[in-house]
C-alpha positions as CSV (number, residue, x, y, z in Angstrom):
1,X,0.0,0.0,0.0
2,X,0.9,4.0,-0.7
3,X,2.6,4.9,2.2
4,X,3.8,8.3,3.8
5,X,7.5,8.1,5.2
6,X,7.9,10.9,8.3
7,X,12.1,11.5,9.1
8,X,12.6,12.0,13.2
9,X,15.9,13.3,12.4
10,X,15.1,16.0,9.8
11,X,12.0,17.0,12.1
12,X,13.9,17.2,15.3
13,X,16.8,19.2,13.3
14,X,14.6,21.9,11.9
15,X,13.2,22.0,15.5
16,X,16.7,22.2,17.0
17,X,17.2,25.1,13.9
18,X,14.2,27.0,15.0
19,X,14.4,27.3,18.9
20,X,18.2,27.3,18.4
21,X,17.0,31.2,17.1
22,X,14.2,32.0,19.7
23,X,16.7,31.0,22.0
24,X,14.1,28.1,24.0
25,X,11.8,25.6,23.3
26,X,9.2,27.7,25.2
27,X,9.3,30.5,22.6
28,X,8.0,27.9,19.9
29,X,4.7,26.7,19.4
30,X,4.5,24.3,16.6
31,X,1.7,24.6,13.9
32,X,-0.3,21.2,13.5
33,X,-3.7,22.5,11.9
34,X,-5.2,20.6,8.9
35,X,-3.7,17.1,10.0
36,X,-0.3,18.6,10.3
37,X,0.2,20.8,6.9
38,X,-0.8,16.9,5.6
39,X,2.2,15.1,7.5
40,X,-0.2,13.6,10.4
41,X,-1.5,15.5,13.1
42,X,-1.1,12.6,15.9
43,X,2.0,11.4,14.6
44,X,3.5,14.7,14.3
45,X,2.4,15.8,17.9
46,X,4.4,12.8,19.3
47,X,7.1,13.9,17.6
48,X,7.0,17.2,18.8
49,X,6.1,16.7,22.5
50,X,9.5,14.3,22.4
51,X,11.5,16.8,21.2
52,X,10.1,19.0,23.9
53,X,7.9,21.3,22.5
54,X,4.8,22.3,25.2
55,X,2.6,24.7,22.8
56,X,0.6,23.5,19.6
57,X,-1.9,24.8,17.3
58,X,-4.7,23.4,15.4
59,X,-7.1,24.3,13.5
60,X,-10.7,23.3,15.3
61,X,-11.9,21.1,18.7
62,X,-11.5,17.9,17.1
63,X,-8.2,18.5,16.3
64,X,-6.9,19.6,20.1
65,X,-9.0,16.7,21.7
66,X,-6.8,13.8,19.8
67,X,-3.2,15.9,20.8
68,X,-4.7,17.3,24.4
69,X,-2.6,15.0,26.8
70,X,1.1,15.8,24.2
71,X,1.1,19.7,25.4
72,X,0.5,22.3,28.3
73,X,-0.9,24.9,25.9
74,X,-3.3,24.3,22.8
75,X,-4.6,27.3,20.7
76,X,-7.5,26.8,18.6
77,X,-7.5,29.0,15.7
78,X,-11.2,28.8,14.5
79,X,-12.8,27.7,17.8
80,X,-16.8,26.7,17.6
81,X,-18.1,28.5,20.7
82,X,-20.8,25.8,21.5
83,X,-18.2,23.5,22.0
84,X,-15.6,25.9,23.9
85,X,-14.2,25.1,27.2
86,X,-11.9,26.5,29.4
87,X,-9.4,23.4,28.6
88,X,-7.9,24.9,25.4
89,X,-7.3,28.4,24.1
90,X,-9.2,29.9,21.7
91,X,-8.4,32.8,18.7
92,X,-11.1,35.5,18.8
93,X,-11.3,37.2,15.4
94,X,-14.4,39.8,15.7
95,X,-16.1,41.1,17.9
96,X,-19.4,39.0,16.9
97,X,-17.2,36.0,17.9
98,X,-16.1,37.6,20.6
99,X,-19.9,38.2,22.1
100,X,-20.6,34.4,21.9
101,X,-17.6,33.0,24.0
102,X,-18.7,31.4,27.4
103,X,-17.4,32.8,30.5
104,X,-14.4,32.0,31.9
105,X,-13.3,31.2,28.2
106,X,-9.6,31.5,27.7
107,X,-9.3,34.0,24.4
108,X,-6.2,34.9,22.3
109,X,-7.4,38.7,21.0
110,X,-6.5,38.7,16.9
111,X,-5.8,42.3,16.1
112,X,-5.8,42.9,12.2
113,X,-2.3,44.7,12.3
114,X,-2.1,44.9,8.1
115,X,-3.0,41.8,6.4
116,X,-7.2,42.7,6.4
117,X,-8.1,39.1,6.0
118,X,-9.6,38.8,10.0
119,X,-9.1,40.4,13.1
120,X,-10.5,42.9,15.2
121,X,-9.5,46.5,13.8
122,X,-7.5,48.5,16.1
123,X,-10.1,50.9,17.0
124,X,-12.3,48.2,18.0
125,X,-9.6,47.4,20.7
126,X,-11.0,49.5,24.0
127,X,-14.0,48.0,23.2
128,X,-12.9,44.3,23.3
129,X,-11.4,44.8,26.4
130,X,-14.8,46.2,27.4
131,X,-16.3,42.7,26.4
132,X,-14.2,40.7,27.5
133,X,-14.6,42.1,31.4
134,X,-18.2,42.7,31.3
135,X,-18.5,38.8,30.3
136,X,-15.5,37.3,32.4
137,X,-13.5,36.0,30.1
138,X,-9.5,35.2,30.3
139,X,-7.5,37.7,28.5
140,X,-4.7,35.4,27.9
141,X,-3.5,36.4,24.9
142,X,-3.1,39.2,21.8
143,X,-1.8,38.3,18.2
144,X,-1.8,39.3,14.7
145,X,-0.5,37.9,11.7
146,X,2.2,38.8,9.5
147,X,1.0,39.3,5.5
148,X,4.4,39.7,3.3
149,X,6.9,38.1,5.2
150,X,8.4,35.7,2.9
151,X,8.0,38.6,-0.1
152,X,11.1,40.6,-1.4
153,X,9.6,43.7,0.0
154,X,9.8,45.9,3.0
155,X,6.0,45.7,4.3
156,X,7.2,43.0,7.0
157,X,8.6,45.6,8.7
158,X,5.6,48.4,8.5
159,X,3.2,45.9,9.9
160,X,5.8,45.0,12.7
161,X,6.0,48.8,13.6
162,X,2.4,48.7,13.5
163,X,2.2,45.7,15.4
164,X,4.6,47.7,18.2
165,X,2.1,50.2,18.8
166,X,-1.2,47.4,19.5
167,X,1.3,45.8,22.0
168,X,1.6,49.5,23.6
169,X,-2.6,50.2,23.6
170,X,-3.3,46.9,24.9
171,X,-0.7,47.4,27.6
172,X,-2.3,50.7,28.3
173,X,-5.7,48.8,28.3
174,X,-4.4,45.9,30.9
175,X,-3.7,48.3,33.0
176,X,-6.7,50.4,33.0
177,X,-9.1,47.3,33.4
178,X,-6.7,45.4,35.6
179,X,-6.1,42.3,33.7
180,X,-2.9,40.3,33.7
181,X,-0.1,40.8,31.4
182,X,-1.3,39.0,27.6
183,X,1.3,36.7,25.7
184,X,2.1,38.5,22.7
185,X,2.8,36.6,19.1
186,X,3.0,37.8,16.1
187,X,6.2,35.6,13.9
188,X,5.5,32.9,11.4
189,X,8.0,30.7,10.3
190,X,9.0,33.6,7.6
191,X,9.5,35.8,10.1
192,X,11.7,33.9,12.2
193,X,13.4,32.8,9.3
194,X,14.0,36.4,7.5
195,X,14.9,38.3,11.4
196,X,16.8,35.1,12.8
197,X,15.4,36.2,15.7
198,X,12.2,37.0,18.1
199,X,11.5,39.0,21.1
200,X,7.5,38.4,21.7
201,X,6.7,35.8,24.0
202,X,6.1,32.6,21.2
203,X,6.6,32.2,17.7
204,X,3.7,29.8,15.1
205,X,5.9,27.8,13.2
206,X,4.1,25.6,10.6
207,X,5.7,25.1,7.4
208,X,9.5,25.3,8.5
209,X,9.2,22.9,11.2
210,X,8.1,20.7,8.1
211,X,11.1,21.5,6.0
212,X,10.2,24.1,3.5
213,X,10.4,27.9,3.3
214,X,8.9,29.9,0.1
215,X,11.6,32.8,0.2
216,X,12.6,35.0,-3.0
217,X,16.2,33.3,-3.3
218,X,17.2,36.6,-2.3
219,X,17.2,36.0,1.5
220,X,19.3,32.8,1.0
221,X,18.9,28.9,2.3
222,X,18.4,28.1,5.8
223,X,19.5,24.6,5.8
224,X,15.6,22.9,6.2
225,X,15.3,19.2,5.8
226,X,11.8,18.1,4.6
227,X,10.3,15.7,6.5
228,X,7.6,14.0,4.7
229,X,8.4,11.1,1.8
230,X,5.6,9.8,-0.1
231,X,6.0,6.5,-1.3
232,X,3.6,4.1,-3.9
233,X,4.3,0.1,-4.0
234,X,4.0,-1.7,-7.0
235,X,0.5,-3.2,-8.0
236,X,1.9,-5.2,-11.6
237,X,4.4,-4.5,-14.4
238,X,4.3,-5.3,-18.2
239,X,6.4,-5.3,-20.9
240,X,5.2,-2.9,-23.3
241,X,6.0,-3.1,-27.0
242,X,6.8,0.1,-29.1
243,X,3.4,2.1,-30.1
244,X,1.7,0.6,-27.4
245,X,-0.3,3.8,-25.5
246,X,-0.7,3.6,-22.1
247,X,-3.4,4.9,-19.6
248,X,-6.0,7.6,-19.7
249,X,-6.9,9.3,-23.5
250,X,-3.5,6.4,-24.7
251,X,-1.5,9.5,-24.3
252,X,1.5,7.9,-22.7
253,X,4.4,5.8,-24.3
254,X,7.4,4.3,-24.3
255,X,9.7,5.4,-27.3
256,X,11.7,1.8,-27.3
257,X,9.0,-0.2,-25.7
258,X,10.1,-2.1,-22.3
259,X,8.9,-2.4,-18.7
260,X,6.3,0.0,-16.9
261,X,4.6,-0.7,-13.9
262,X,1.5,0.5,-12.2
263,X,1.9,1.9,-8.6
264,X,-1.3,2.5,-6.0
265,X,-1.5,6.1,-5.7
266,X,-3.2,8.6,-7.4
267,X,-5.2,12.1,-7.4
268,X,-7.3,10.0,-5.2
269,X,-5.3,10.2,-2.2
270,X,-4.1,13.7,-3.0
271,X,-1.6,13.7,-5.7
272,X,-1.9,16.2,-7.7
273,X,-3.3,15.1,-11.4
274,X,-0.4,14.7,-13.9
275,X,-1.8,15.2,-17.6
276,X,0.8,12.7,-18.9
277,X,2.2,15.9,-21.6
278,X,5.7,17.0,-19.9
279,X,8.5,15.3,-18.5
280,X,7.5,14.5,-14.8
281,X,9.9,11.6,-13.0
282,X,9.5,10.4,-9.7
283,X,12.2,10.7,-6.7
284,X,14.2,8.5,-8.4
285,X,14.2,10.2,-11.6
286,X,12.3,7.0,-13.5
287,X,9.7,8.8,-15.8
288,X,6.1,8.9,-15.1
289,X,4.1,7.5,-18.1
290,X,0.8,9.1,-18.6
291,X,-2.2,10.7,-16.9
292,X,-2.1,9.8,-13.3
293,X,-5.4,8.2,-12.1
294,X,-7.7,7.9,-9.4
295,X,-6.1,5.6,-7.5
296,X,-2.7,4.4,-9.6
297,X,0.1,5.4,-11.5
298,X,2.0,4.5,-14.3
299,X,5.7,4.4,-14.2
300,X,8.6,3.6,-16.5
301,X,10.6,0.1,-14.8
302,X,9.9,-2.4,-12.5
303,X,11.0,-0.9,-8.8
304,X,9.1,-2.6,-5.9
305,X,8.5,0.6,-4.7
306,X,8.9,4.3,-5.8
307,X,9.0,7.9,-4.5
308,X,6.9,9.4,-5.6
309,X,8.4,13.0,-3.9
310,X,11.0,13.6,-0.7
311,X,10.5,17.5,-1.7
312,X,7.7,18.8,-1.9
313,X,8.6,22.2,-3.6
314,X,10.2,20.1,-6.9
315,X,6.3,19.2,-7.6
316,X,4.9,22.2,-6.5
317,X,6.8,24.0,-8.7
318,X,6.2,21.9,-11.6
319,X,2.1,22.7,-11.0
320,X,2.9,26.1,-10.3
321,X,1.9,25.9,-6.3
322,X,3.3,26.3,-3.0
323,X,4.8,23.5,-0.8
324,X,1.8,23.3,1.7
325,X,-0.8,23.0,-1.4
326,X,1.2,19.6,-1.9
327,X,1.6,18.8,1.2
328,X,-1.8,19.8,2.8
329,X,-4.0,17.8,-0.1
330,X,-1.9,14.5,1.0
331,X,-5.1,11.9,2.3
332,X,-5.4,11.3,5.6
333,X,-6.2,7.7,4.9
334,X,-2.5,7.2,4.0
335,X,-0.8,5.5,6.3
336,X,2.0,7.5,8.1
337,X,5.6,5.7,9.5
338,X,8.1,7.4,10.9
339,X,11.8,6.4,11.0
């Protein structure tokens, strides 16, 4: 069966890498929303509560209830109210949300510094602070989110300045309604990368922790190791003669005839559909023949097994994507080893 392959080594080095920068483990919480940027959410958060990690976040309630006993601190980033408790952290992202939290709820305050996706506009500040006293709630955190880090421009550092002055109002607003001191957060894993370094109390890492950075080449390497293999075993293999067409619409061939074999994975399980019309080659480098399918693949030779990627970022660029697109689409039905 297709199989996912998950390196300890390369994980616990890009770890190693990141808090080497923040200067502790504490300062790192590692992103494990949408099944772990598609790596495995469970087996991921093993990984990272060996290593040492203590903060996570995920994306919903399901997803914090399967990792709750692997960390001291879970964030939910798009919390359902009816199901909120005061066991995890939850993002607060308007006011409306903000209206619906139980008491007692522990709330990270989103503040939309620049990036106008979501977030509670600065001005709405005094009055989420009003909220959150008149319905006891847990002011536990503030955040924002940065929107060009890993661009070849300078707004990185306009949205940090603004980000300086929501850290000053909310200060001023702790103060005046008496509430202890917030955790502030702000970095991604661009951000860390690009500064090298991090003052606020805890950085979200996702995608580096993983292995992959989307940097103009401009800013250099930073010595990532991806983590995630994807591997398909062999279902048959034929010998094909020359002129013989192979798969969906006959599309694909062999210019000398000879061996090609049919793996078990396909679009199916999250690959991304190949048409068959370029040169596309596995880990390996043995050509893929033809359309990819639902559920198989058709490649030149007669290997037991092949990779289909150990990087990510060769296929995504060959679609035109982003590493997480790859990674994040992989099905959750694979099965996941780590070595």
């Amino acid at each position: 069966m297709a199989y996912i392959e998950l390196s300890r080594k390369n994980y616990f080095h890009n770890l190693q890498l990141l808090t080497t920068k923040l200067g502790s483990k504490e300062k790192l919480a590692v992103v494990l929303k949408d099944n772990a940027y598609g790596h495995g959410l469970v087996e991921t958060a093993l990984l990272a509560s060996e290593f040492g990690i203590s903060k996570a976040i995920v994306k919903n309630h399901k997803e914090a209830e399967e990792i709750k006993i692997l960390f001291d601190f879970i964030l939910i980033l798009a919390p359902d109210m009816q199901e909120a408790t005061s066991e995890f952290s939850l993002v607060i992202n308007a006011l409306m949300t903000l209206s619906k939290a139980p008491k007692g709820a522990k709330i990270h305050l989103k503040i939309d510094s620049g990036m106008h996706r979501n977030g509670i506009m600065i001005e709405e500040l005094e009055k989420a602070f009003i909220m959150i006293e008149e319905k006891g709630l847990i002011l536990e955190g503030v955040m924002t989110h940065f929107r060009s880090a890993d661009e070849l421009s300078t707004e990185l550092f306009w949205q940090m300045q603004v980000w300086k002055e929501i850290q000053k109002k909310s200060l001023l607003l702790v103060e005046k309604h008496g509430f202890k001191r917030p955790l502030f957060h702000a970095a991604n894993s661009a951000t860390l990368l690009r500064l090298g370094t991090y003052h606020d109390d805890f950085a979200r890492c996702g995608i580096a922790t993983y292995g992959y950075e989307e940097f103009h080449t401009a800013f250099g390497t930073f010595n990532l190791k991806p983590v995630l293999k994807l591997w398909a075993e062999k279902i048959v293999t034929r010998v094909v003669k020359e002129g013989e067409r192979i798969g969906y619409g006959g599309i694909g061939e062999l210019s000398c005839g000879g061996e090609v074999s049919t793996y078990d994975i396909g679009y199916g399980d999250g690959l991304f559909r190949y048409r068959g019309e370029d040169d596309l080659k596995t880990g390996e480098g043995y050509k893929i023949i033809g359309r990819v399918s639902m559920d198989n693949i058709s490649v030149e030779g007669a290997c037991e097994k092949v990779s289909i990627f150990s990087d990510a970022k060769a296929l995504a660029h060959y679609h035109d994507t982003i590493s997480y697109d790859v990674l994040v689409k992989l099905s959750s039905s694979l099965k996941r080893r780590v070595i």
